[in-house]
C-alpha positions in Angstrom: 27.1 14.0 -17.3 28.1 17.1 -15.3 31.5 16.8 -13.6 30.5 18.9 -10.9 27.0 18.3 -8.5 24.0 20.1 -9.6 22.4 22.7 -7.8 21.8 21.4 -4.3 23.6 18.4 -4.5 23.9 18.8 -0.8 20.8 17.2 -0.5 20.9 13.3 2.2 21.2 10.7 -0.1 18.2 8.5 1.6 17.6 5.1 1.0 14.0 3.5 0.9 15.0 0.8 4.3 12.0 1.7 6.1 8.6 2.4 5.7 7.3 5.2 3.5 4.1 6.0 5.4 5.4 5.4 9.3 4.4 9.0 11.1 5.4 7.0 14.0 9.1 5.9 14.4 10.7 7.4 17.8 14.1 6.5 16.4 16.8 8.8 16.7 18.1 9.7 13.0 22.4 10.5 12.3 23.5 11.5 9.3 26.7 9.8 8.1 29.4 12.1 6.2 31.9 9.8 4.1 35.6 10.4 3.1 38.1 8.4 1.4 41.6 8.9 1.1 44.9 7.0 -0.2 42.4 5.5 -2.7 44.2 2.9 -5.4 44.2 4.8 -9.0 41.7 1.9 -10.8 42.5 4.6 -14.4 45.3 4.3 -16.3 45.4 7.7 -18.3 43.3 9.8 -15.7 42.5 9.5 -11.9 39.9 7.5 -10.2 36.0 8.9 -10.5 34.8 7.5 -6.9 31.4 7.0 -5.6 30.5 5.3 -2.1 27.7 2.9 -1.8 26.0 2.1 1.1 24.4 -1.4 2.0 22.5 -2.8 4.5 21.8 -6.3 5.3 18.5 -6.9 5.3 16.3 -10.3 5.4 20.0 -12.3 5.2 21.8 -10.3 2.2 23.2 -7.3 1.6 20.8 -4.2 0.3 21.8 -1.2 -1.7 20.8 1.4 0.9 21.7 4.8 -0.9 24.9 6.7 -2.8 26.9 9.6 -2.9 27.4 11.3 -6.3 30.7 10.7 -8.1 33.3 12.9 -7.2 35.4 13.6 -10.7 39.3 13.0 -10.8 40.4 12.6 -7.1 42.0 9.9 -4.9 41.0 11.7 -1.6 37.3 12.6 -1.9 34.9 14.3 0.5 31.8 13.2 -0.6 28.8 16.1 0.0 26.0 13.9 -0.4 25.7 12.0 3.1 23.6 8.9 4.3 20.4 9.4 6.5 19.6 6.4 8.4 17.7 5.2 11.5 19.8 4.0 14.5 17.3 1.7 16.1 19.2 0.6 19.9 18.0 -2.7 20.1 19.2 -4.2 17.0 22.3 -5.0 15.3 22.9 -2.9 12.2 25.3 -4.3 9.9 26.7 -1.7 7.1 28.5 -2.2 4.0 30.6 0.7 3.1 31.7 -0.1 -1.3 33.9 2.3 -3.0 34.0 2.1 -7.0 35.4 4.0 -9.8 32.6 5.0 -12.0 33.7 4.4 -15.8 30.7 4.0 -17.3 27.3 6.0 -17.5 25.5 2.9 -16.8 23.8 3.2 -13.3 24.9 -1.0 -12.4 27.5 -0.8 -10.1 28.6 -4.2 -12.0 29.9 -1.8 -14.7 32.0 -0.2 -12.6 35.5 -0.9 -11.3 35.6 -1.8 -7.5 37.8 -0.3 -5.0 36.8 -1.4 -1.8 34.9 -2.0 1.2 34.3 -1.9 4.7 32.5 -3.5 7.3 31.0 -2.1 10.7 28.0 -2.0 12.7 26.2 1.3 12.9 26.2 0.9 16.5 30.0 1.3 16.7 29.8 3.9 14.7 28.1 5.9 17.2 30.1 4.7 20.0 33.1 6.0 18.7 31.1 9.6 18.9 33.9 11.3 16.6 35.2 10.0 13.1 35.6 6.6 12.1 38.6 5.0 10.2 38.3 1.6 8.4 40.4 0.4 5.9 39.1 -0.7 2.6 40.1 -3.5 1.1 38.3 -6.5 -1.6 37.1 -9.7 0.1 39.6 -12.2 0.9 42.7 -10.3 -0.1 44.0 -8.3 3.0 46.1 -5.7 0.4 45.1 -1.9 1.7 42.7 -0.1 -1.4 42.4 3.1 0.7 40.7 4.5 4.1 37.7 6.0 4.7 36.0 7.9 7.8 33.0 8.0 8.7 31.3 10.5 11.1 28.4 10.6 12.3 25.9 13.5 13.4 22.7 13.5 15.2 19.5 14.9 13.3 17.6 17.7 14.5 13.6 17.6 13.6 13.2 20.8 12.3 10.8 21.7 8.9 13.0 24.8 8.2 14.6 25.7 4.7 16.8 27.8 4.0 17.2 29.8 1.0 20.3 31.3 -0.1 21.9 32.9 -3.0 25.8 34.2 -3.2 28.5 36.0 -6.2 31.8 36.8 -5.8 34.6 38.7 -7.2 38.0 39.5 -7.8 38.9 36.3 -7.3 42.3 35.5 -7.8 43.3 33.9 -11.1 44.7 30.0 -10.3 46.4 29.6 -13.9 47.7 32.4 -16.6 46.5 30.9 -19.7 42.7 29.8 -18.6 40.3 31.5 -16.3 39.1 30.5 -13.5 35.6 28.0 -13.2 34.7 28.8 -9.6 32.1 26.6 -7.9 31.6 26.7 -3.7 31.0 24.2 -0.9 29.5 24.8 2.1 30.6 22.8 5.3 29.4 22.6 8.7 31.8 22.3 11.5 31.0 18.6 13.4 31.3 17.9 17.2 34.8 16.3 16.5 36.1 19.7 15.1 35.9 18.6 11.8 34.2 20.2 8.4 31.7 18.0 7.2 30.6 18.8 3.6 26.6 19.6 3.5 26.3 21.8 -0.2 28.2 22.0 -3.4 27.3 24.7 -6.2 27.2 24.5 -10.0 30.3 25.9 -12.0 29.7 29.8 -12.7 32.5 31.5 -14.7 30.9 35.0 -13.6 30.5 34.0 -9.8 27.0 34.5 -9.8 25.5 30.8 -8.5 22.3 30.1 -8.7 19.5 30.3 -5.6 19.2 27.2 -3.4 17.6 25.6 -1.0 18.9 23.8 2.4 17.2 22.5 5.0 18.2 24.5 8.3 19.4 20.9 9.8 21.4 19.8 7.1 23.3 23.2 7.3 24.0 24.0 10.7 21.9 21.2 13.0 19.7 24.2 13.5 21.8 25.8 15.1 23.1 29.4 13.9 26.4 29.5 15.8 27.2 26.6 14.4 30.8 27.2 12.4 30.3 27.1 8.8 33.1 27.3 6.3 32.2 28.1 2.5 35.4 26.8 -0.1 35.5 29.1 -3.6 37.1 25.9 -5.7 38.3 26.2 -9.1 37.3 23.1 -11.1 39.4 21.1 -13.3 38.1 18.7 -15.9 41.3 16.7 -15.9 42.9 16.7 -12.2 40.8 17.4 -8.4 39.5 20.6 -8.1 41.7 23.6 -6.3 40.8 25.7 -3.5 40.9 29.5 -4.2 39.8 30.3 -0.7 37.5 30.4 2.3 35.7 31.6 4.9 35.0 30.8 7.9 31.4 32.2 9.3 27.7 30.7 11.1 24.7 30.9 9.3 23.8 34.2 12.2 26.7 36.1 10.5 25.5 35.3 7.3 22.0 36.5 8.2 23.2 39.6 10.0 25.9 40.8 7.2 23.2 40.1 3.8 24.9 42.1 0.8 28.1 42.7 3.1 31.3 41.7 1.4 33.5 39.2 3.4 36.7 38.4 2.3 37.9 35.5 0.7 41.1 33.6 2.3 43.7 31.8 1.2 45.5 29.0 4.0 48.1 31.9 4.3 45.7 34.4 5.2 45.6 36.1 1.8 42.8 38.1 0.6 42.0 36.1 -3.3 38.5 37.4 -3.7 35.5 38.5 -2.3 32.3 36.7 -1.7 28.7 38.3 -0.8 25.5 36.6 0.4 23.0 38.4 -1.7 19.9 36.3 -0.1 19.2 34.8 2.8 15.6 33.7 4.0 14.1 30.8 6.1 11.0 29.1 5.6 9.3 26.4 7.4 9.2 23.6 5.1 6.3 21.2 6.3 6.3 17.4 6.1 4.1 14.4 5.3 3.4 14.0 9.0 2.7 17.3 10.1 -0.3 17.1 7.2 -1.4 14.1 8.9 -1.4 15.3 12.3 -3.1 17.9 11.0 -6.4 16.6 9.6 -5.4 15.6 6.1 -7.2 11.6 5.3 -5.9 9.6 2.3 -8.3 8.1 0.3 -7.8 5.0 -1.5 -9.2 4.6 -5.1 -8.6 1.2 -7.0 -8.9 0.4 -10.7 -8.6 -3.5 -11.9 -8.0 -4.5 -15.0 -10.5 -6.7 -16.9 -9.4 -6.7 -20.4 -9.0 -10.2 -21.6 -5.2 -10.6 -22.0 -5.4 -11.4 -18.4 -7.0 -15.2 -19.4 -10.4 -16.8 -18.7 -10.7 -16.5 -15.0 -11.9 -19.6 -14.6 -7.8 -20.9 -15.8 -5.5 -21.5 -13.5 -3.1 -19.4 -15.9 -5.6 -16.3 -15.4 -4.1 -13.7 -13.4 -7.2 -13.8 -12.0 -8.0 -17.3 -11.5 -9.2 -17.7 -7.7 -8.6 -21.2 -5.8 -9.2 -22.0 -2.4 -6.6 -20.7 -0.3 -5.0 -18.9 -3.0 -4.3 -15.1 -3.7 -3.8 -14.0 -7.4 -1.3 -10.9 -7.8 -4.1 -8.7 -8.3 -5.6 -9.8 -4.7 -1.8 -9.8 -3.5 -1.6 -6.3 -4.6 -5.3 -5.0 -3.1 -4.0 -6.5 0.0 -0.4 -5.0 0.2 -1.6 -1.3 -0.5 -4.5 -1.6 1.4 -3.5 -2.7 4.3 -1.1 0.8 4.8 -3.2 3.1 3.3 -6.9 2.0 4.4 -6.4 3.3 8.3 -5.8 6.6 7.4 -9.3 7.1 6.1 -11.5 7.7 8.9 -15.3 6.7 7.2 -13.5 3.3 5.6 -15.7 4.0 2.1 -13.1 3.8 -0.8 -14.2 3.8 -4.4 -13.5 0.9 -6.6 -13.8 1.1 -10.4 -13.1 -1.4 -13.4 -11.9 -1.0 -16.6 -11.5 -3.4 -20.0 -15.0 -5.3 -19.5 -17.8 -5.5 -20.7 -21.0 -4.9 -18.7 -23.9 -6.2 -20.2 -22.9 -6.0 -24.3 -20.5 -3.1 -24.4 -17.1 -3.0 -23.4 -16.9 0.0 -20.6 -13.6 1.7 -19.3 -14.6 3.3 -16.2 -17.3 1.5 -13.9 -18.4 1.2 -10.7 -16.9 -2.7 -9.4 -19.8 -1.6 -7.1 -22.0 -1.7 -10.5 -23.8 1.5 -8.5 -22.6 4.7 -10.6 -24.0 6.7 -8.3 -21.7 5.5 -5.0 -19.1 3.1 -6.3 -17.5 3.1 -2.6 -17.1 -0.1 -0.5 -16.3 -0.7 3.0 -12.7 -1.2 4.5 -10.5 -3.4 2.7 -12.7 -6.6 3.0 -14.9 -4.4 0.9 -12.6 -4.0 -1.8 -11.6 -7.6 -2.1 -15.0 -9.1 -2.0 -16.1 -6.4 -4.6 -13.5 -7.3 -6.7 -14.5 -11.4 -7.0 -18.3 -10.8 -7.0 -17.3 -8.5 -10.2 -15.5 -10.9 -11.6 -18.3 -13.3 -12.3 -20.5 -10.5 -13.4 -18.6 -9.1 -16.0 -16.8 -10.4 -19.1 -13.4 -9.4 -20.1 -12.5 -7.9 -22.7 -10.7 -4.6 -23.8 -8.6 -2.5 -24.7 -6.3 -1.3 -21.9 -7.2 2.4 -22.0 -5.8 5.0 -18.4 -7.2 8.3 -19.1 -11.1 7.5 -18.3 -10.3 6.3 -14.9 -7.7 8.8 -14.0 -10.2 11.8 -15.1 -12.8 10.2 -12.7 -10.3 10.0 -10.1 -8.9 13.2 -10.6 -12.7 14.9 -10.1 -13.8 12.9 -7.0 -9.7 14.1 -5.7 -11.1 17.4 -6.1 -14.2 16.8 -4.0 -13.1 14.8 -1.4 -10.5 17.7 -0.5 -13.0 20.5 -0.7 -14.9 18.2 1.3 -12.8 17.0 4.0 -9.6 17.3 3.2 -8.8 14.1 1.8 -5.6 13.9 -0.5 -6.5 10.7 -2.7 -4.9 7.9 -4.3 -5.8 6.0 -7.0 -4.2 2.4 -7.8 -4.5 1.0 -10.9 -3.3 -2.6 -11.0 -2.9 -3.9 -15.2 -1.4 -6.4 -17.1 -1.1 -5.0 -20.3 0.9 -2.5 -22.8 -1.6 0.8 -22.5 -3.5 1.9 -25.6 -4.1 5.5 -24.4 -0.5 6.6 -23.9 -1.1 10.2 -25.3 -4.9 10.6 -23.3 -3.4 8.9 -20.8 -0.5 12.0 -20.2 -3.0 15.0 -21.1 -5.2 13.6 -18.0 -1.8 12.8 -16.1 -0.7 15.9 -16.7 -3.7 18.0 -16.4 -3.9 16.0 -12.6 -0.7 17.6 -11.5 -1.8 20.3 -9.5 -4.7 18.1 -8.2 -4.7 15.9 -4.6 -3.6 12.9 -6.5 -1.1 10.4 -6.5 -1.6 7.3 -9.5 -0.1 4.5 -8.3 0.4 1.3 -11.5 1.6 -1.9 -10.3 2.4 -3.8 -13.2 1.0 -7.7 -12.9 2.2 -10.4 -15.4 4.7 -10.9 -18.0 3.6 -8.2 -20.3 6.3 -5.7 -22.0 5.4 -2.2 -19.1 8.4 -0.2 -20.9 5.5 2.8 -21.6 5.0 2.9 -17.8 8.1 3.5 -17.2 7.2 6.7 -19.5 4.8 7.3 -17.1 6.5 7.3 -14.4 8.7 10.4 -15.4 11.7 10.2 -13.2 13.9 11.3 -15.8 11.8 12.8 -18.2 9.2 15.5 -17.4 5.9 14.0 -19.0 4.1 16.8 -21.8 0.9 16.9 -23.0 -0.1 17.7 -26.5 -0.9 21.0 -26.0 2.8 21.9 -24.7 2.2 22.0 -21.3 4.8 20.1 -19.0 3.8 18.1 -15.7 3.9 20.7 -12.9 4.8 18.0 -10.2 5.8 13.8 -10.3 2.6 12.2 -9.5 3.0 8.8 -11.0 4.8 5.9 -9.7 4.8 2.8 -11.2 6.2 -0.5 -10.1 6.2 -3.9 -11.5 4.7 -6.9 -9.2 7.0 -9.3 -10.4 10.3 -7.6 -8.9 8.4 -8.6 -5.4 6.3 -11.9 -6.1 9.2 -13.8 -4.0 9.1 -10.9 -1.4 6.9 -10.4 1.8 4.1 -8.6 0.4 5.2 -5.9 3.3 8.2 -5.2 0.2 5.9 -4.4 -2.5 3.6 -1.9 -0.3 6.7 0.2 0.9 8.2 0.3 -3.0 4.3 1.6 -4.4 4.2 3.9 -1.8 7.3 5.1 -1.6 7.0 8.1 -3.4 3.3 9.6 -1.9 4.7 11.1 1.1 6.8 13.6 -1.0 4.3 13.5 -3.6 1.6 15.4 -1.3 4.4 17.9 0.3 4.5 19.0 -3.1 1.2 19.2 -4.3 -0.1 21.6 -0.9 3.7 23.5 -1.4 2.3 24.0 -5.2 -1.2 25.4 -3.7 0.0 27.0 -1.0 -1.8 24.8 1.9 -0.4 24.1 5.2 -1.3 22.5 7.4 -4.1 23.6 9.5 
């Protein structure tokens, strides 16, 4: 685990509170910038590792909302990792503002050691305009754990990014027996006066960081007078990190002085180094809704599962059994994704396929629920319900659970509707069981990624889904057997069960969650903008 943030840890820590696919909110967003200080030492050897949580109360409990990363050995951190939220007038708000010492490389904050919280509504927050103090302290015990401030900063729209790559040198040597392990952060001056941490670097012994990527709001609020101060910091595996120097500048100086050495500072005015911005160049970075409000459709394709470890239908234990007034998961599912992604379609056909059944004597793994090869599309959403009970007294189940026929299909007609009318598809596959393709299944995954498709797996039932987590590839890059590594994340999987005692509203923002981000990068990876 790297003691210091990866490149562009400087990125909003965004939560998932609102809707994935909503191109319509006219909430205001603010940005909240978090730091602690006075915090009680939970180590006994070494100092406190802190992160900051932030909840929400949602539907009568507290949600996690979104975290900071850990900042390494240090009572008073400024966290650079912020919290993006929507301030929404007309409601109350509630936040929950949890402070723990991370000991453990287990993501459950239940491992961890807790510090403290603090209350507040985000409507206060903003009322106070500048920073605000809270104490933290642990439920029911009114003993002081630390303070932390909040402040708060309006969001700009704006689709600029800014790239930018800097080195330095002769920087002044912090300790005579080791050198020096200079990192930078870049903060923004705020409307209190304040320096509010937006980017961090990785560690570079030779002072030559690695080219990143900002968006123009999160670095100035799009504004190039804006004051920006950039901290050389020496890091230190064992204590906080020391301040070699700064300087103080606006992203227009920057742009105006590119391969112009600036010196570095010291708080006593002291040169200690000498820092150079050796690229600088900003590029509109477009977003899910400017696609959509520029003539890009989605296009929903759905796969169901009839291999026979789903039960006899006709069983009220069948996932899908059908009883009067009853939805099945796989119905609950249809309903949930279709419902958000059916209106941006404008001719309402949507293709529906089955896999695991057999039609007439041989088990098939890719047909038309439509039983017309030829146009397996349905219309609207009633269409893709009703096609899926008719099939299910047609066919019978059987198996086995095989991906990579269906996604192959999908991944063609992707290719088609886009040339055709620009129609980014994508394909749900709702299953119950442990796949039997894994290795087909990722050549055709990964042969998809530079494709218009997103795969979507909801997981229904009790069955063991550990390989789609595989599939998923949030931490692990999927590879195909002929070496070649996913060019994009284009998978997301959840499983039902984590939302049967939800609003169905839950599960549809958590399967589509990822899309919006998912089809930025596929048109960044093509070069398409929108038209």
């Amino acid at each position: 685990m790297s003691h210091v943030a990866d490149n562009y840890s400087g990125t909003s820590a965004v939560g998932g509170a609102k809707s994935a696919l909503n191109p319509n909110s006219n909430f205001p967003t603010v940005e909240l910038h978090v730091k602690a200080n006075e915090l009680v030492d939970m180590d006994i050897i070494t100092v406190s590792d802190p992160i900051c949580v932030l909840f929400v109360w949602n539907n009568g409990k507290w949600s996690e909302y979104a975290r900071t990363e850990v900042v390494w050995n240090n009572l008073n951190p400024e966290w650079v990792k912020f919290f993006t939220i929507q301030y929404i007038f007309e409601i109350k708000q509630p936040l929950m503002f949890r402070v723990y010492d991370v000991d453990s490389d287990t993501s459950t904050l239940s491992s961890q050691d807790f510090i403290g919280e603090a209350q507040i509504d985000l409507s206060q927050i903003i009322a106070n305009r500048g920073t605000t103090t809270l104490e933290l302290k642990i439920p029911h015990n009114d003993k002081k754990r630390g303070i932390i401030h909040i402040t708060p900063e309006q969001v700009e729209n704006s689709g600029a990014v800014i790239e930018m790559q800097f080195k330095a040198k002769n920087l002044k040597k912090m300790h005579f027996l080791t050198s020096n392990s200079p990192y930078f952060v870049i903060s923004k001056g705020s409307e209190s006066g304040s320096f509010l941490p937006v980017f961090q670097s990785e560690v570079s012994k030779k002072c030559q960081w690695k080219k990143f990527s900002i968006p123009y709001q999160t670095l100035c609020n799009c504004d190039p007078a804006r004051p920006l101060k950039i901290s050389v910091m020496h890091y230190r595996s064992t204590t906080h990190a020391e301040q070699i120097g700064f300087i103080e500048t606006t992203y227009e100086r920057i742009s105006e002085s590119l391969m112009q050495t600036q010196d570095i500072m010291d708080e006593h005015r002291n040169k200690v180094g000498e820092l150079t911005c050796t690229l600088v160049v900003i590029n509109q970075k477009y977003t899910f809704v400017d696609y959509l409000r520029n003539g890009v459709q989605l296009n929903l394709i759905t796969a169901i599962d009839f291999t026979s470890s789903n039960g006899d239908p006709r069983n009220m234990n069948s996932l899908h059994y059908m009883g009067a007034d009853y939805l099945n998961q796989y119905e609950k599912c249809i309903r949930a994704v279709g419902e958000i992604l059916c209106p941006y379609d404008s001719d309402q056909e949507f293709p529906v396929f089955g896999f695991g059944a057999k039609v007439g004597f041989q088990a098939n793994h890719c047909f038309a629920l439509n039983f017309n090869e030829a146009n397996p599309c349905v219309h609207g959403l009633e269409g893709i319900v009703g096609c899926y009970k008719y099939a299910l007294s047609q066919v019978a189940l059987s198996g086995p659970t095989l991906f990579a026929h269906i996604i192959r299909r999908a991944t063609s007609m992707a290719i088609q509707a886009w040339q055709e009318s620009r129609t980014y598809t994508i394909l749900l596959i709702v299953t119950d069981g442990i796949i039997n393709d894994m290795m087909d299944t990722i050549d055709a995954i990964v042969d998809a990624g530079n494709k218009p498709l997103s795969i979507i797996i909801v997981g229904v039932g009790n069955a063991n889904f550990d390989a789609m987590d595989v599939l998923d590839a949030d931490d692990e890059p999927l590879v195909s057997r002929a070496g070649y590594k996913m060019v994009r994340d284009l998978v997301q999987f959840v499983p039902f069960n984590e939302f049967a005692k939800k609003h169905y509203t839950a599960l549809a923002a958590a399967v589509l969650d990822e899309v919006p981000r998912q089809l930025v990068e596929w048109a960044e990876l093509n070069g398409i903008r929108p038209v």
